[in-house]
C-alpha positions as CSV (number, residue, x, y, z in Angstrom):
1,X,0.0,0.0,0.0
2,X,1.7,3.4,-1.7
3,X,1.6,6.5,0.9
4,X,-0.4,9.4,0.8
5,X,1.6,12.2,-1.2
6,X,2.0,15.7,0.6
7,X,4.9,17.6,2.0
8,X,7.4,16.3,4.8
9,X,7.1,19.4,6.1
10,X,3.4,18.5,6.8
11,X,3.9,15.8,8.3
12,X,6.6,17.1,10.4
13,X,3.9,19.7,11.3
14,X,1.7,17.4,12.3
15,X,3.6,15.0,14.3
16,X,5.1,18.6,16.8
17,X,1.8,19.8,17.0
18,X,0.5,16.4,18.5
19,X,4.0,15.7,20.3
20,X,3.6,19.3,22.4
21,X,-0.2,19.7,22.9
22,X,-1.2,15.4,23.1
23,X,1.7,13.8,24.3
24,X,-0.3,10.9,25.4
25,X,-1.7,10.2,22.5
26,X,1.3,10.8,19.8
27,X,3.6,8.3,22.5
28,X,0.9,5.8,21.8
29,X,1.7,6.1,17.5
30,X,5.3,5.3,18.4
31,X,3.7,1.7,18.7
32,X,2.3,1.1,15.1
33,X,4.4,0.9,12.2
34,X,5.1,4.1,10.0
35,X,2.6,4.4,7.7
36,X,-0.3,4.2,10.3
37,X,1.3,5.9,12.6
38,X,1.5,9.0,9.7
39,X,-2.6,8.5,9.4
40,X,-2.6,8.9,13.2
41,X,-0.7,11.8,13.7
42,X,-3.0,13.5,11.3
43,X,-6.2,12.3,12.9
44,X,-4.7,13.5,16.4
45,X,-3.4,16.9,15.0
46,X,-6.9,17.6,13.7
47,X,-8.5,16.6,16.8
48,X,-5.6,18.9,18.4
49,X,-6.8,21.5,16.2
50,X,-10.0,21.7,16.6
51,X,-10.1,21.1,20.7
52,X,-7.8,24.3,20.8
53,X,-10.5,26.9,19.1
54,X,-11.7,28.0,22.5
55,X,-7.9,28.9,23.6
56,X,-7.3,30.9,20.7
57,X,-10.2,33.3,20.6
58,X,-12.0,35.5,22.8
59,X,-15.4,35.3,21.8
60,X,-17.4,32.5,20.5
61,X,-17.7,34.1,17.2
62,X,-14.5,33.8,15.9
63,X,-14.6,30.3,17.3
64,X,-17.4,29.0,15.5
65,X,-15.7,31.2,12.0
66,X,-12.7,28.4,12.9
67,X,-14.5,25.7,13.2
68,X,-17.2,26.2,9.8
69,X,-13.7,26.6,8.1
70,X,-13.1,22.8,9.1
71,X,-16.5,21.4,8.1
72,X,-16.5,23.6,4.7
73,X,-13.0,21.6,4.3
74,X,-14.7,17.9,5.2
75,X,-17.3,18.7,3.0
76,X,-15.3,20.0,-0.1
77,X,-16.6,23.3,0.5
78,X,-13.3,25.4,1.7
79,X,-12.4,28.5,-0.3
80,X,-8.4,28.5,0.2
81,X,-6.1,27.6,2.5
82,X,-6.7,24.0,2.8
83,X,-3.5,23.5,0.5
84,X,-1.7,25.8,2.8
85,X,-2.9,23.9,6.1
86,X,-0.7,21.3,6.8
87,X,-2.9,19.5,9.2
88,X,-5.9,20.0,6.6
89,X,-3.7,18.3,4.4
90,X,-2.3,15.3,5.8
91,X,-6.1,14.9,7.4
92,X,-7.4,14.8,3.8
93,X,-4.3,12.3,2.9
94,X,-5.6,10.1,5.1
95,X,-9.3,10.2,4.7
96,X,-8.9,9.3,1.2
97,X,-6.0,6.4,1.7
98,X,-8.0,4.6,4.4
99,X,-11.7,5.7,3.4
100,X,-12.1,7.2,6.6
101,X,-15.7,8.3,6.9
102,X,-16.6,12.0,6.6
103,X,-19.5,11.9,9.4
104,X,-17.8,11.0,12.7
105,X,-15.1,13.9,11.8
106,X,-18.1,16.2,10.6
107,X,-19.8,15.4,14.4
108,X,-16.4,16.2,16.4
109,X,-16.1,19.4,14.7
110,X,-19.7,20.1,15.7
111,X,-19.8,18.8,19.0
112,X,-16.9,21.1,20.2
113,X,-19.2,24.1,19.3
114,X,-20.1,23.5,22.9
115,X,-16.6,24.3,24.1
116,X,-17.2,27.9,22.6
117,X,-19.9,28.8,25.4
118,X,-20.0,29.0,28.9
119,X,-23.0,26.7,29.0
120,X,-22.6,24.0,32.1
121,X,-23.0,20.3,31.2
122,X,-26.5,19.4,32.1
123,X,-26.6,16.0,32.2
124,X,-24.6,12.4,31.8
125,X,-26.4,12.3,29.0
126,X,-25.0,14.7,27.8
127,X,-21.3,14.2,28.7
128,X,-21.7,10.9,27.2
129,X,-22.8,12.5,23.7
130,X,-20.2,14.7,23.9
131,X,-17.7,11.9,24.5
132,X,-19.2,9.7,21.7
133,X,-18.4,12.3,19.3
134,X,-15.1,13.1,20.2
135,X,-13.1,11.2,22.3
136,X,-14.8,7.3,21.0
137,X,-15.4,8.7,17.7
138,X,-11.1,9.4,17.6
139,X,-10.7,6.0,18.8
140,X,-12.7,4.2,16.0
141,X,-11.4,6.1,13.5
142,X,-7.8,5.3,14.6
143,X,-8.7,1.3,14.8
144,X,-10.3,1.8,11.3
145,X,-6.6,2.8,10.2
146,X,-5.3,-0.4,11.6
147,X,-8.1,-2.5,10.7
148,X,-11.7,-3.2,9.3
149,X,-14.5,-1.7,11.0
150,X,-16.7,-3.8,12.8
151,X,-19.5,-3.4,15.6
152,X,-17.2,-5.1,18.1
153,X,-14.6,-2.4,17.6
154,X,-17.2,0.4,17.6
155,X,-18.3,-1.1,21.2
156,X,-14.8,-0.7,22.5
157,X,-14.3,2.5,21.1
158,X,-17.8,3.7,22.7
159,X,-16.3,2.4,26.3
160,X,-12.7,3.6,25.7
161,X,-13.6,7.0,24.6
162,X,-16.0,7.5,27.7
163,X,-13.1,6.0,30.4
164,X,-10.5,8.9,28.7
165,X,-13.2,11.4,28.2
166,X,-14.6,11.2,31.9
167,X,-11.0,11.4,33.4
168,X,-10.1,14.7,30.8
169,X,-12.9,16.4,32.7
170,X,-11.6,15.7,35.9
171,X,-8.3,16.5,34.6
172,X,-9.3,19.6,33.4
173,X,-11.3,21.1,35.9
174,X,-8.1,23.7,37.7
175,X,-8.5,25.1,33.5
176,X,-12.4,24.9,33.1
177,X,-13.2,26.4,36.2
178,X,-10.7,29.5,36.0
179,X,-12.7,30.5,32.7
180,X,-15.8,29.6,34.4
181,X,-16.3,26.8,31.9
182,X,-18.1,23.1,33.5
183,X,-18.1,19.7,32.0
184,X,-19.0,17.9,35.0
185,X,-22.6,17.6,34.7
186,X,-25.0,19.8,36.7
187,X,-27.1,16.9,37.0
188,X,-24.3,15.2,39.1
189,X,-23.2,18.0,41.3
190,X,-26.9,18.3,42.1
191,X,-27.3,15.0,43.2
192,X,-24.5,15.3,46.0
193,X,-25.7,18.6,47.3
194,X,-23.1,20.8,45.2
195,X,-23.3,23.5,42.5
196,X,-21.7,25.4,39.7
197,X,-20.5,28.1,42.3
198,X,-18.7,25.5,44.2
199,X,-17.1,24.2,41.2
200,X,-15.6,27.6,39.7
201,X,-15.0,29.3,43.4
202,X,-11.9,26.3,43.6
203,X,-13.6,24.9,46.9
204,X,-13.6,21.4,47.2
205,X,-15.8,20.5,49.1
206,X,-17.1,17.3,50.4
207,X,-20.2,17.6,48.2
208,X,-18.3,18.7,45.0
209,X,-15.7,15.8,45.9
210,X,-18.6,12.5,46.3
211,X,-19.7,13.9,42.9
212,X,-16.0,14.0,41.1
213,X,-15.7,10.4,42.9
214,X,-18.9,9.5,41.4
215,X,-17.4,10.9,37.7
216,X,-14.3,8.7,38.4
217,X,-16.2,5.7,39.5
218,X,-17.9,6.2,36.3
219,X,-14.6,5.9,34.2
220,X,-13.0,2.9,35.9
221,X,-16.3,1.3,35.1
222,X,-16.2,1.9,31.5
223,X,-12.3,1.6,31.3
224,X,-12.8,-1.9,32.9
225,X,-15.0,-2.7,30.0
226,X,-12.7,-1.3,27.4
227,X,-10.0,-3.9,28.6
228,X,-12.1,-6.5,29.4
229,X,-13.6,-6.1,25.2
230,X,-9.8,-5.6,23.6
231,X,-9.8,-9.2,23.2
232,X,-12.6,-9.6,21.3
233,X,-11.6,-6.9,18.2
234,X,-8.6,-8.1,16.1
235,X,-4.7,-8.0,17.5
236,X,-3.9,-5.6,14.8
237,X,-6.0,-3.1,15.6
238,X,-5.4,-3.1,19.5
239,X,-2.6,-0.3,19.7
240,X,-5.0,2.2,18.2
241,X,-6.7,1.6,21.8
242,X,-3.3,2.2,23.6
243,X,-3.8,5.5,25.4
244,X,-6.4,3.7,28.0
245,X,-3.6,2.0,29.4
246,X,-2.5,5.0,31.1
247,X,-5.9,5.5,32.7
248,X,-5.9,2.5,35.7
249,X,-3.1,4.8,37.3
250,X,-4.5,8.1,36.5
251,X,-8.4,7.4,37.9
252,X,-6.4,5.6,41.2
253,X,-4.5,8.7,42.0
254,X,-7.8,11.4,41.4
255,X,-9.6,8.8,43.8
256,X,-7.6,9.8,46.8
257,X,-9.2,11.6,49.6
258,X,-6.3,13.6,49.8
259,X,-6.7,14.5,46.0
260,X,-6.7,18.0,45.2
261,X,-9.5,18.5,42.1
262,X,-7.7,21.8,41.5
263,X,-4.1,21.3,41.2
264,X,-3.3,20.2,38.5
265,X,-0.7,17.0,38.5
266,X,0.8,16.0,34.8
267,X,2.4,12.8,34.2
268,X,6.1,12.7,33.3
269,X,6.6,12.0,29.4
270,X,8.6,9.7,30.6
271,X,6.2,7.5,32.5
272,X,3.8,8.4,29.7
273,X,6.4,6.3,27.9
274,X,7.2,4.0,30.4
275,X,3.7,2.8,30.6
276,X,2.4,2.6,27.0
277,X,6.2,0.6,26.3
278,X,4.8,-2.0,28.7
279,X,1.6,-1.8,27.7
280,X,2.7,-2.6,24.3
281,X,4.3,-5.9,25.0
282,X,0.9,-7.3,26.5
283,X,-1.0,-9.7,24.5
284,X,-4.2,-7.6,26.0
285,X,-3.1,-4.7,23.9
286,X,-2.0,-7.3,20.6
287,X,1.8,-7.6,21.9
């Protein structure tokens, strides 16, 4: 199978951009062979791309300019710049070498329309919507570059991409809540005796903690899945499911009672390493 034909330079691009702002998730390509890993980075860098909008502007309008510029380019609509985009470009590569389907990457850039506002999440329901079109929808599409789709594949993704979603929120929350910006659902906060308020005034209390626990328990549940379903999709596509191996660690330290929700606490690159390298030599994970 021939590669895709753009610039080095674009792919270059695209494999920095992922490196500095997904570390997590471009270690996790260092596990494929070259030419998938390529049709990942560009996948990731777009995703990169796209989650960033709200950083770079001030105002939602400019943000949701950015983003109509990406769905004019998915659906052939762009006038210029795509040629000039090296992320638009290698994206584009790959959606035409693998087939990738134009819908799921259509919904991501729609769904983070959402980060543009300062609307709270309502609901689970929601959060889990939000998470099926972004963080499982990245995950099929990866596997899809690794293998042929198939229902058991999309089931996995659907768990993985709610285990890594769910923990981003919680990961998140020192960033959300200083630009007054909530992704753990009202509807859960609620239901402990907590609020918004508590949420973006940095306090965590006991209530505001028993519903983050709650979030969390929510994650190891469908993280537990994910791992317990890799064995049922294909060993070639299991490293596009790689970054969940990071997660038993990650929900077990946010668990703590002595947690703090609001200070931030990043994992090394080089345990980020460390763990997917190990993780990558398990037969769970197609090793």
């Amino acid at each position: 199978m021939s590669e895709p034909t753009t610039s080095r330079d674009a792919v270059a691009f695209c494999a920095d951009l992922v490196r500095s702002r997904d570390f997590a998730r471009y270690a996790a390509t260092l596990f494929v062979p070259p030419l998938q890993r390529r049709g990942l980075l560009a996948l990731y860098a777009f995703n990169v791309e796209i989650s960033r909008v709200r950083e770079s502007v001030s105002q939602p309008l400019p943000g949701e300019i950015r983003l109509q510029w990406w769905s004019d380019m998915l659906a052939g609509k762009a006038n210029g710049g795509v040629e000039g985009n090296p992320v638009a470009a290698e994206l584009l590569a790959a959606i035409q070498h693998w087939e990738l389907p134009i819908e799921p990457l259509a919904r991501l850039v729609d769904e983070h329309q959402f980060d543009l506002y300062n609307d709270p999440m309502p609901t689970m329901a929601a959060l889990e919507g939000y998470a099926t079109d972004t963080s499982s929808a990245l995950f099929a599409l990866a596997a899809q570059m690794l293998g042929p789709p198939s229902d058991a594949i999309d089931h996995l993704a659907r768990h993985a991409g709610f285990a890594v979603a769910f923990a981003q929120v919680i990961a998140s929350l020192p960033r959300d809540a200083s630009r007054r910006q909530l992704f753990v659902p009202l509807q859960l906060l609620a239901g402990h005796g907590s609020s918004m308020e508590e949420v973006f005034a940095g306090r965590p209390t006991p209530e505001m903690r028993a519903a983050l626990v709650e979030l969390i328990g929510e994650a190891q549940a469908h993280l537990e899945t994910a791992m317990r379903l890799l064995s049922e999709v294909p060993p070639q596509v299991r490293p596009a499911f790689l970054p969940v191996a990071l997660l038993r660690r990650e929900l077990k330290r946010m668990a703590r009672a002595e947690a703090d929700p609001f200070q931030p606490q990043p994992t090394s690159r080089l345990r980020t390493l460390w763990t997917l390298w190990r993780a990558s030599r398990d037969k769970q994970f197609g090793g």
